[in-house]
N, C-alpha and C positions, 0 to 999 in steps of 0.2 A: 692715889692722891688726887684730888681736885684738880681742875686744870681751869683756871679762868682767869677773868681781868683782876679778880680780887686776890688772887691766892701769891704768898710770898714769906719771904723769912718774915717773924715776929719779932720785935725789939723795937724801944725807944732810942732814936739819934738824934743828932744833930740835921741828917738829911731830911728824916720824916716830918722835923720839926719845921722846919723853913719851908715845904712843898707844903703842912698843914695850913702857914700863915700866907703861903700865897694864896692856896685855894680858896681860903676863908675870905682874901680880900676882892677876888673874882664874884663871891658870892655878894660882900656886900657892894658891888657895884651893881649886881644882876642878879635880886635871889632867885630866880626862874633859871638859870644858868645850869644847865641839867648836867654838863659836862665838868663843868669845876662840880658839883655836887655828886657827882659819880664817883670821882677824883677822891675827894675828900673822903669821903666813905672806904675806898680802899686805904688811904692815907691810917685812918683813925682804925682799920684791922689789922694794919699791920703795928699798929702801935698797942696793941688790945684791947681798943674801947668799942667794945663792940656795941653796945646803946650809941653811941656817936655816931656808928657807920650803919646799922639799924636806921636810924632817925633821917642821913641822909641821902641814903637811897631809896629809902621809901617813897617822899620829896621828889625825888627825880622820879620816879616811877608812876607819883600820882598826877605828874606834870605831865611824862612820856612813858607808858609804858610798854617800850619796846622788849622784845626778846630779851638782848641783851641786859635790860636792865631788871626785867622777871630775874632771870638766871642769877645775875650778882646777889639778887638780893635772899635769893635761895640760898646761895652759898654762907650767905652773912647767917642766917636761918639757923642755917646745920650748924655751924662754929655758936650758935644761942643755946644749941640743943634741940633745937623746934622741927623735930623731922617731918609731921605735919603740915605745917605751914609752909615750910623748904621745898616738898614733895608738889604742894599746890603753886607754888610759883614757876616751879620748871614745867610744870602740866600747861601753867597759863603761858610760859614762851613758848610753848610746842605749839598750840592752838595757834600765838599769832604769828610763828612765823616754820612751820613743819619742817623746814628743812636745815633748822636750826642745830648744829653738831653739837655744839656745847651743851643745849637744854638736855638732849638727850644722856649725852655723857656723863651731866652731873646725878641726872636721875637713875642711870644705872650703879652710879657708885653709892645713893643711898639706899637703893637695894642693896646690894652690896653689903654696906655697912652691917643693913640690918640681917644679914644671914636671907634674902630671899632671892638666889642665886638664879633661878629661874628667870625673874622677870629682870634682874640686873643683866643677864646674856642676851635677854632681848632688848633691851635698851642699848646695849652696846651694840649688837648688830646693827640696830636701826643708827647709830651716831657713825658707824663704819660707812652704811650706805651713803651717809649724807658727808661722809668726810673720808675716800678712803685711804690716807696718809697719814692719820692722828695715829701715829706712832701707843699713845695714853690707851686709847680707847682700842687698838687691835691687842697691846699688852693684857691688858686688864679683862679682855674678854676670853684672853686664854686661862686668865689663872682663876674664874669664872667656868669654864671648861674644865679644868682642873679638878675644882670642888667637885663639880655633875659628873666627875670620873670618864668625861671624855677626851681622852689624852691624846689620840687622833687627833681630832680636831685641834687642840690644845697646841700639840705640838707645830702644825699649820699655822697657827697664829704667832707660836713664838717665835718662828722662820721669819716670817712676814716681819713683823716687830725689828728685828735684827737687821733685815735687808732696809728698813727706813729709817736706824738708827745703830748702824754696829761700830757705835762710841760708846754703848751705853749697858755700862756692866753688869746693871741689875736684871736687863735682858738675859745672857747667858748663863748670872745666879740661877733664875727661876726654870730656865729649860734644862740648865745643869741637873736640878730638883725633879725635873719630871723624868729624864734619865733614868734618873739612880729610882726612881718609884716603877719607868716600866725595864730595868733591868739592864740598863744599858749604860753599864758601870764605864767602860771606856771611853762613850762621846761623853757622860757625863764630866768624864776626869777634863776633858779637851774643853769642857764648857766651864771648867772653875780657874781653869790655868788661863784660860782668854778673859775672866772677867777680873783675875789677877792683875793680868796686865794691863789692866784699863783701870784698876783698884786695889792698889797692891799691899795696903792693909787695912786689909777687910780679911777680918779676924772669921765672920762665917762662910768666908769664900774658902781658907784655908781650912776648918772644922769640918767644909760638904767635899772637899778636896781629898782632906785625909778619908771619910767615909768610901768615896770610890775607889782609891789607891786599897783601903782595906781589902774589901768587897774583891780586888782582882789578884789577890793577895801581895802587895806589895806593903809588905808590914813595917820596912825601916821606914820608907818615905813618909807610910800612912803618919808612923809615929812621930815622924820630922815636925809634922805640918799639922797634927794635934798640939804639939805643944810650940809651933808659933803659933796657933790660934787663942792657945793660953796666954802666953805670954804677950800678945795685944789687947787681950781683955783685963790684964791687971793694971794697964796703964792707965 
């Protein structure tokens, strides 16, 4: 997933709606006001107008275009579709500010996107250097590793990931996952029952759960935990 100033649940409130009418009136007091226009652009994606949030951070970007403001507007880019465009924005916050985590970040995850797993591990290495606690970006450069079938490595990374966040269940899903692919049916089993307990219905934690209890032959339990997996997916 994305990680920046713009990124957040989607839906129209009543919250987004009153923070749209403030920003709008910062704006018309000050339309050079790069910060209410920054604002507002997150405001209007997270409501889905994204020609809104397009139009105003561009604005802010022709005004100042700082790093962070290239990057949002990549991000705005990519939720357009415009991988191109997306791709040259986070190229241009790297240029203005190199040691920028985020430009990097974003442009490995549209490698990424695009199946070019290669240059998405280097991109993520390089946001690691510039950032090495971004929890996102040591994640996502294991499952990254993963793909390139380097599970060694992989696995290093999803240590690391866990020790800078082990509240975070999807961490354990995906190491559990790399387990069970290098054979290691019993940490994996240890890695779906902890991300249980941080997520405890989570219908493919229980379905990767029962795979490893199979695998070591534990066939009631497997069986238990196949069909709570079903019966959370019918709800």
């Amino acid at each position: 997933s994305f990680q920046g100033t713009c990124i957040g649940s989607s839906g129209i409130n009543a919250e987004y709606g009153e923070a749209w009418k403030q920003f709008t009136a910062a704006i018309h007091i000050d339309e050079k006001c790069c910060s209410a226009l920054e604002a507002r652009s997150i405001v209007n994606l997270q409501m889905g107008h994204l020609f809104g949030a397009f139009c105003d951070i561009n604005t802010a970007v022709n005004l100042n275009p700082t790093s962070t403001m290239l990057t949002n507007r990549g991000v705005i880019q990519q939720y357009m579709k415009d991988p191109t465009n997306a791709m040259s924005d986070f190229q241009q916050a790297i240029a203005a500010d190199p040691k920028y985590s985020l430009a990097y970040f974003n442009a490995a995850n549209l490698y990424f996107n695009m199946r070019i797993f290669e240059k998405a591990l280097r991109y993520y290495d390089l946001a690691v250097i510039h950032s090495k606690d971004d929890e996102g970006a040591v994640l996502n450069r294991a499952i990254a590793k993963v793909l390139l079938k380097d599970y060694e490595g992989a696995l290093v990374d999803f240590d690391a990931a866990i020790k800078l966040n082990p509240f975070a269940a999807h961490s354990y899903f995906n190491r559990g996952n790399l387990h069970l692919t290098m054979g290691q049916n019993a940490l994996a089993e240890e890695d779906y029952r902890k991300a249980l307990s941080l997520q405890p219905n989570d219908s493919s934690s229980y379905s990767q759960l029962a795979v490893a209890l199979g695998r070591q032959f534990k066939k009631v339990e497997a069986l238990d935990n196949y069909k709570l997996a079903i019966k959370l997916n019918e709800r």
